[in-house]
Each structure stands twice: as structure tokens, then as C-alpha cells.
C-alpha positions in Angstrom: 0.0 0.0 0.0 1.4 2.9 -0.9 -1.1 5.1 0.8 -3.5 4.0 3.5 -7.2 5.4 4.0 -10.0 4.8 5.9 -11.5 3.2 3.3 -8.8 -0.1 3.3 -9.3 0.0 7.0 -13.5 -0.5 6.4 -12.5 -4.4 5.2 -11.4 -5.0 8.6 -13.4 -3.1 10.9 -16.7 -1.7 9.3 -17.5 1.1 11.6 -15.6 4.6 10.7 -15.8 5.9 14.4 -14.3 3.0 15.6 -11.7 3.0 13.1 -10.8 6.9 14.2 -11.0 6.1 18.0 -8.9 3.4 17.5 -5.9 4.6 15.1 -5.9 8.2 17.3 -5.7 5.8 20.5 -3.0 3.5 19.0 -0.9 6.8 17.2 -1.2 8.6 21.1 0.5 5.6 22.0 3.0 5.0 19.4 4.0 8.5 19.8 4.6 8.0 23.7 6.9 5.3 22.9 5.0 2.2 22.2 6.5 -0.2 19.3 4.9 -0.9 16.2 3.6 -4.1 15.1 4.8 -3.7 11.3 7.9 -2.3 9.9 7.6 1.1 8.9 9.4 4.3 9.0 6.3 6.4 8.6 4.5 8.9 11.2 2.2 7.7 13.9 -1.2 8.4 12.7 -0.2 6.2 9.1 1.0 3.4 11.0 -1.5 3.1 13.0 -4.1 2.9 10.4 -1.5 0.2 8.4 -2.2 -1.7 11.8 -5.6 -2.0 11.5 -5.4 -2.6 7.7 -3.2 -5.4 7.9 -5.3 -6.6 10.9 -2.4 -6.5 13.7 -4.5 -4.5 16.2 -8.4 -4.1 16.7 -11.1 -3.2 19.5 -9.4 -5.2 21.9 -7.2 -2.7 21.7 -8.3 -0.4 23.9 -8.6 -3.0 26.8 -5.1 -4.4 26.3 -3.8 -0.6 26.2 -6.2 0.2 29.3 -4.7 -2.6 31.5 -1.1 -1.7 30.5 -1.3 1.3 31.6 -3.5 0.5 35.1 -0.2 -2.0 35.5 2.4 0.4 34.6 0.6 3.1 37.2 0.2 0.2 40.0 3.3 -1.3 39.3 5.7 1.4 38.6 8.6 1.3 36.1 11.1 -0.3 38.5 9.9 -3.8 37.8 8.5 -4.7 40.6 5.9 -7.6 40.3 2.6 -8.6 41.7 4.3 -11.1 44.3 6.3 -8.4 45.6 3.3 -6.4 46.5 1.8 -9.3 48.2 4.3 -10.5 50.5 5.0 -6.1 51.4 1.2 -6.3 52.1 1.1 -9.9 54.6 3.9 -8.2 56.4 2.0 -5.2 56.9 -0.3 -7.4 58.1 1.3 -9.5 60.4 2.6 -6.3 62.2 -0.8 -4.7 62.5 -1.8 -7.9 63.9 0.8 -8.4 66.3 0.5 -4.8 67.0 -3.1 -5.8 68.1 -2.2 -8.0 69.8 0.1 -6.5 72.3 -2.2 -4.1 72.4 -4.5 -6.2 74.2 -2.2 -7.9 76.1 -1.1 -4.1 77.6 -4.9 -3.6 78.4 -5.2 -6.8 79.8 -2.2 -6.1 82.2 -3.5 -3.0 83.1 -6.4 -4.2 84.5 -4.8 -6.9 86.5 -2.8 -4.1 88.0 -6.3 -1.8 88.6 -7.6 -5.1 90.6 -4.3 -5.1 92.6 -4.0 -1.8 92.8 -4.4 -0.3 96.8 -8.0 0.7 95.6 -9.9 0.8 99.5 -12.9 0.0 98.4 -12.2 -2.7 95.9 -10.8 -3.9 99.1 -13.9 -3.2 101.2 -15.5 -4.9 98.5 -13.5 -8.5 98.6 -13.7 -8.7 102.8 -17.6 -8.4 102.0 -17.4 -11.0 99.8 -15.4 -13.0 102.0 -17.6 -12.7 105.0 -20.3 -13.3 103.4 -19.1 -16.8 102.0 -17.8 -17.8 105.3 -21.1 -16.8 106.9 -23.2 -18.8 104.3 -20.9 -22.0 105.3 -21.3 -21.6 109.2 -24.7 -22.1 108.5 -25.0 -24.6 106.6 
């Protein structure tokens, strides 16, 4: 093909707006850096529409491109991969967790301490109780 038009581009796709959503989507992305599928020295917008010609992209396209770039945002460009993330996020995990849990364990100390503490009437309290157990027994 010498020259490429819409019109070649209709035996593969046979909707017009697609076939301009999709070249402008794939040429944004060629021009950002992204590498063709055919050999061809020409600008963006051309190759894109030779791509869709020769049937080396379509609609799925736009998915494919979509979740690249979701990964690429998540991910980052330093490579790191989806286990990475996962075991960075059970540690995180574990430590809130144990965190927790010497959380409680302080609490529960503290009120150990609060029943032992000097408290008068928590003693009061306990002699009542005391008396009153012993009293129920002598009569028995």
C-alpha cells in the first residue's frame, strides 16, 4: 500500500468511528513510545491505520492498552511484580496484627494491675465477699 485510508481500514473493521477512535488511541501511544507491530518508518497516525489494515491490532485494543497502563501506574517502572506487592502487604499485616495484639495484652495487664492496685474500696468490696461466704458456710 502505498497510501493507506479509511476506506482499506473498512475491510477490517466496518465502523468509521471506531476505526478513528482506535488509530488516534493506537498513534497517542506510538507516539509515547510504544512499538509498532509492522515495519515502517512512517509517522504515527499512518502506522496506526497500516495496523488496523493489515489486521495486527483491533477493539481489543483499547482493553489491552487500558490494563497496561493501570499495571504500569500500579506497578511502577522499577519492575516490581505482583508477588512483591503481596508479600510487602502480609507483612503489613502480620505487624498490624501483632500490633493488636500487644495491644491487648497491655490492656489486659493494666487491668490486673487496677484489681491489685491499693483501691480501699475494691478492698472493702472483697472482705464483703469474703464474710459473706464464710457466713453462708457456718450455716450450713
Amino acid at each position: 500500500m502505498a497510501r493507506i485510508t479509511i476506506e482499506d481500514c473498512l475491510e477490517v473493521l466496518d465502523n468509521a468511528f471506531d476505526i478513528c477512535a482506535l488509530a488516534g488511541k493506537r498513534a497517542k501511544d506510538l507516539s509515547a513510545g510504544a512499538e509498532s507491530t509492522i515495519d515502517s518508518k512512517d509517522k504515527p497516525t499512518v502506522i496506526a491505520l497500516r495496523e488496523i489494515a493489515e489486521s495486527k491490532i483491533d477493539m481489543n485494543y483499547f482493553e489491552i492498552s487500558h490494563k497496561e497502563k493501570i499495571e504500569s501506574q500500579l506497578f511502577g517502572t522499577e519492575g516490581i511484580n505482583e508477588e512483591e506487592i503481596i508479600d510487602e502487604l502480609s507483612q503489613h499485616v502480620s505487624e498490624d496484627t501483632s500490633m493488636h495484639t500487644s495491644a491487648t495484652e497491655i490492656a489486659d495487664d493494666n487491668t490486673d494491675i487496677s484489681k491489685t492496685n491499693d483501691d480501699p474500696d475494691n478492698e472493702i468490696s472483697e472482705n464483703l465477699k469474703e464474710l459473706e461466704s464464710s457466713e453462708t458456710i457456718k450455716t450450713d
